[in-house]
Backbone as a ProteinNet text record, in pm:
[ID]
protein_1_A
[PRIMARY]
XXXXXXXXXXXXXXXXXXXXXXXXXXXXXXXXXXXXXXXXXXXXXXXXXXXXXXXXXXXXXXXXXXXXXXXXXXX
[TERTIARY]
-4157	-4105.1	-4112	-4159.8	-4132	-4029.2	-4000.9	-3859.1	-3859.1	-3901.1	-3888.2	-3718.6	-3807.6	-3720.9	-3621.9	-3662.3	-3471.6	-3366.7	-3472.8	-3373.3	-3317.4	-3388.5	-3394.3	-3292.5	-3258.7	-3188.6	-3035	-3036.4	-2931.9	-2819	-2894.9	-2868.1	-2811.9	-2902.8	-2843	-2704.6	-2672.9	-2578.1	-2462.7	-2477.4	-2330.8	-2335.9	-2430.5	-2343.8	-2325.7	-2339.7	-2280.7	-2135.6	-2112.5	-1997.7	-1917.3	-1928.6	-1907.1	-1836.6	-1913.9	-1883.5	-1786.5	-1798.5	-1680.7	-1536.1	-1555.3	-1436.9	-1372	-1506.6	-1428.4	-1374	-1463.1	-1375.1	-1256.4	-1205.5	-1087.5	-986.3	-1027.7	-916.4	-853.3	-997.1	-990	-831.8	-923.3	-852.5	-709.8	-702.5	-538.2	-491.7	-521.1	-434.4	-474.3	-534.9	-542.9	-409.3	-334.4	-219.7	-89.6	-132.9	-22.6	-56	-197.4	-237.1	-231.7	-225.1	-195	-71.6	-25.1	185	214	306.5	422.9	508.9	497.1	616.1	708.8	782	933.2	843.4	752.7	708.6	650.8	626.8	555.7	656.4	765.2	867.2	937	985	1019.8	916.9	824.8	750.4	779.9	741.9	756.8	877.5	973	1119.8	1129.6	1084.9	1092.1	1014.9	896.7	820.6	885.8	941	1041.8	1158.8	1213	1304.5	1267.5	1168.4	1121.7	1079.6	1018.9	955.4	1076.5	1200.3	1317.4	1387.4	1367.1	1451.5	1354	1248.6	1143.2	1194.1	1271	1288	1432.3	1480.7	1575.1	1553.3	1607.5	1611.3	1621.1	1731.3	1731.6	1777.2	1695.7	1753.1	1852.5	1948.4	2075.8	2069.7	2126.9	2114.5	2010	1909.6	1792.5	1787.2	1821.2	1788.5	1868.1	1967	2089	2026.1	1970.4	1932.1	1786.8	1706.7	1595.1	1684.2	1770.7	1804.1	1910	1971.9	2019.1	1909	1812	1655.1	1615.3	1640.1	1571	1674.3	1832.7	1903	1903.1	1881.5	1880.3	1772.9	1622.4	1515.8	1501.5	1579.7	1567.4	1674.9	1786.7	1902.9	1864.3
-3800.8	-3765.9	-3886.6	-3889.8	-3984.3	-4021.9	-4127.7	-4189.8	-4108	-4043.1	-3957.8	-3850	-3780.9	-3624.2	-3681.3	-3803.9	-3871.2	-3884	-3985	-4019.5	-3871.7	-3767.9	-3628.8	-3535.4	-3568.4	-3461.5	-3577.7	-3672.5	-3772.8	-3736.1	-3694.3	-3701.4	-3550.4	-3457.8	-3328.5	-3290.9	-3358.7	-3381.2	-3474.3	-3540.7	-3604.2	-3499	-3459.5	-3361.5	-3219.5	-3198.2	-3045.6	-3115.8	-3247.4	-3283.6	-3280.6	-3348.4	-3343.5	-3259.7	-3161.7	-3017.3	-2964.9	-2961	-2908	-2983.5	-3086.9	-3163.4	-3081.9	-3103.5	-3035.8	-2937.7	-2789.6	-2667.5	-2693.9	-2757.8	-2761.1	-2791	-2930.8	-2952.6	-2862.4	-2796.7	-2690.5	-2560.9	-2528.7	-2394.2	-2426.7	-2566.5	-2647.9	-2616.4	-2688.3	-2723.6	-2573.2	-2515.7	-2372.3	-2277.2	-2237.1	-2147.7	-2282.6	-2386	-2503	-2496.3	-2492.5	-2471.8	-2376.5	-2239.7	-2077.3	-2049.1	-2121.8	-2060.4	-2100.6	-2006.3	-1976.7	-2124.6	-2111.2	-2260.3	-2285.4	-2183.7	-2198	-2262.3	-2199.4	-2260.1	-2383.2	-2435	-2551.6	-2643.1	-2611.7	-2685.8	-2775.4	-2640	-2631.1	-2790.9	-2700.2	-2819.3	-2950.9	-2991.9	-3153	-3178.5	-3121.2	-3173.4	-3174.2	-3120.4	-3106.4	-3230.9	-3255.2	-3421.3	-3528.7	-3512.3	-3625.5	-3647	-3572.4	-3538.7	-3653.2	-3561.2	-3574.5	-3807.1	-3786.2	-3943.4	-4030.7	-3963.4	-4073.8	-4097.9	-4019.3	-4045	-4056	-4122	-4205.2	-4283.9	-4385.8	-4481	-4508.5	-4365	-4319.8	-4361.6	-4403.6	-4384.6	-4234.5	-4203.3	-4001.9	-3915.4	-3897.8	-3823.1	-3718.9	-3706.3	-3618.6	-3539.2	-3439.9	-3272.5	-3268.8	-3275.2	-3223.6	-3113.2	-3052.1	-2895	-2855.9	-2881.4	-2875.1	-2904.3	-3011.8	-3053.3	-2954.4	-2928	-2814	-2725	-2632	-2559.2	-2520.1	-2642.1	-2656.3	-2653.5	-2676.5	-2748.3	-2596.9	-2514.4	-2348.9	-2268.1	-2291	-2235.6	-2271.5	-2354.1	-2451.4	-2345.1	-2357.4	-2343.7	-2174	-2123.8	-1942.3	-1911.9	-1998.4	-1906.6	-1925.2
-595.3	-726.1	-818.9	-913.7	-1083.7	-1113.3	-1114.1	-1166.3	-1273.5	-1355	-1490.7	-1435.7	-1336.5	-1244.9	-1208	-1168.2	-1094.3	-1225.2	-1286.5	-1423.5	-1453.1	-1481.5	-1622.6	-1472.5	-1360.7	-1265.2	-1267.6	-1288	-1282.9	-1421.1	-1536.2	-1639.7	-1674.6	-1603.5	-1607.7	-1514.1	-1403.6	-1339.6	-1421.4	-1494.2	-1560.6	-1646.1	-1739.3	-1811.7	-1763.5	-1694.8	-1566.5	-1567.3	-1508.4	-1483.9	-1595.9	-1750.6	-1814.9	-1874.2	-1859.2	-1918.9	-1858.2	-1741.4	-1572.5	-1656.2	-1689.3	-1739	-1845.1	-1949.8	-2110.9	-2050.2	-1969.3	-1990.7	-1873.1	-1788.3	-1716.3	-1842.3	-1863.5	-1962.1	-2086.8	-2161.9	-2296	-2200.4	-2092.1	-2001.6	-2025.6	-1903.2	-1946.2	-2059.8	-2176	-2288.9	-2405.8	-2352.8	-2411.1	-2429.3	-2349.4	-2354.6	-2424.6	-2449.3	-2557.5	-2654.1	-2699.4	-2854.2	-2925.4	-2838.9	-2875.6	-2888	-2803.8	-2810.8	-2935.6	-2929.4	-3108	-3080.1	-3184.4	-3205.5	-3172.3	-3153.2	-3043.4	-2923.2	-2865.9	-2729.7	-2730.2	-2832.4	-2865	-2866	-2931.7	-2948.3	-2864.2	-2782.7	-2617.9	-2567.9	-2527.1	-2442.2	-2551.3	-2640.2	-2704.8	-2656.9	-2635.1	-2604.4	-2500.3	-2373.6	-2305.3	-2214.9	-2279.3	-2198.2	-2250.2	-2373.8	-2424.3	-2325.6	-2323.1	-2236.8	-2067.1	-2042.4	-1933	-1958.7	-2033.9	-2077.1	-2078.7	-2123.6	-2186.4	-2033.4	-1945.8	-1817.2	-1675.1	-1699.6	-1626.1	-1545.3	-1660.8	-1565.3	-1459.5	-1512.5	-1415.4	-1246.1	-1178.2	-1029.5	-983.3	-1038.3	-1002.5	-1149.9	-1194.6	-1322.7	-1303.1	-1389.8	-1343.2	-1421	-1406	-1528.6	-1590.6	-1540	-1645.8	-1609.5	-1569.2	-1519.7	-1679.3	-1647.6	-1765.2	-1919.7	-1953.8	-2085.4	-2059.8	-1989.2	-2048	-2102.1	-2032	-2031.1	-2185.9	-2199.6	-2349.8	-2447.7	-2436.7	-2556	-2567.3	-2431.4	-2435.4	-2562.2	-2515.8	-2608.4	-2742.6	-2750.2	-2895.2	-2981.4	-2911.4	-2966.2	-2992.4	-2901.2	-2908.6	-3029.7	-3029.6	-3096.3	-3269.6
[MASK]
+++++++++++++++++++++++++++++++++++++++++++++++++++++++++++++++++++++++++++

């Protein structure tokens, strides 16, 4: 085979991969970019949430503070 076919089969393989990437990720972050804004909401507060008590050893009531951020955001 021609270093041409290696190069031109090397090249078609990263972007196969490539692509494998975009649509996992698009799939992922697909049902976050479609949700209604209450649900949008939800989640931003909810990784904040999640982000602000990281460096927790054991985070305590978060079950509790989602669960307030849900009522907050529905009522």
């Amino acid at each position: 085979m021609e270093r041409g076919c290696y190069y031109k089969d090397y090249l078609l393989r990263i972007q196969k991969r490539q692509m494998t990437k975009e649509t996992s990720i698009n799939s992922v972050q697909e049902p976050i970019i479609n949700a209604p804004p209450e649900v949008r909401q939800i989640l931003e507060r909810v990784l904040q949430l999640e982000k602000d008590k990281l460096y927790m050893r054991s985070p305590r009531n978060i079950n509790e503070d989602i669960l307030k951020i849900i009522k907050e955001v529905v009522q």
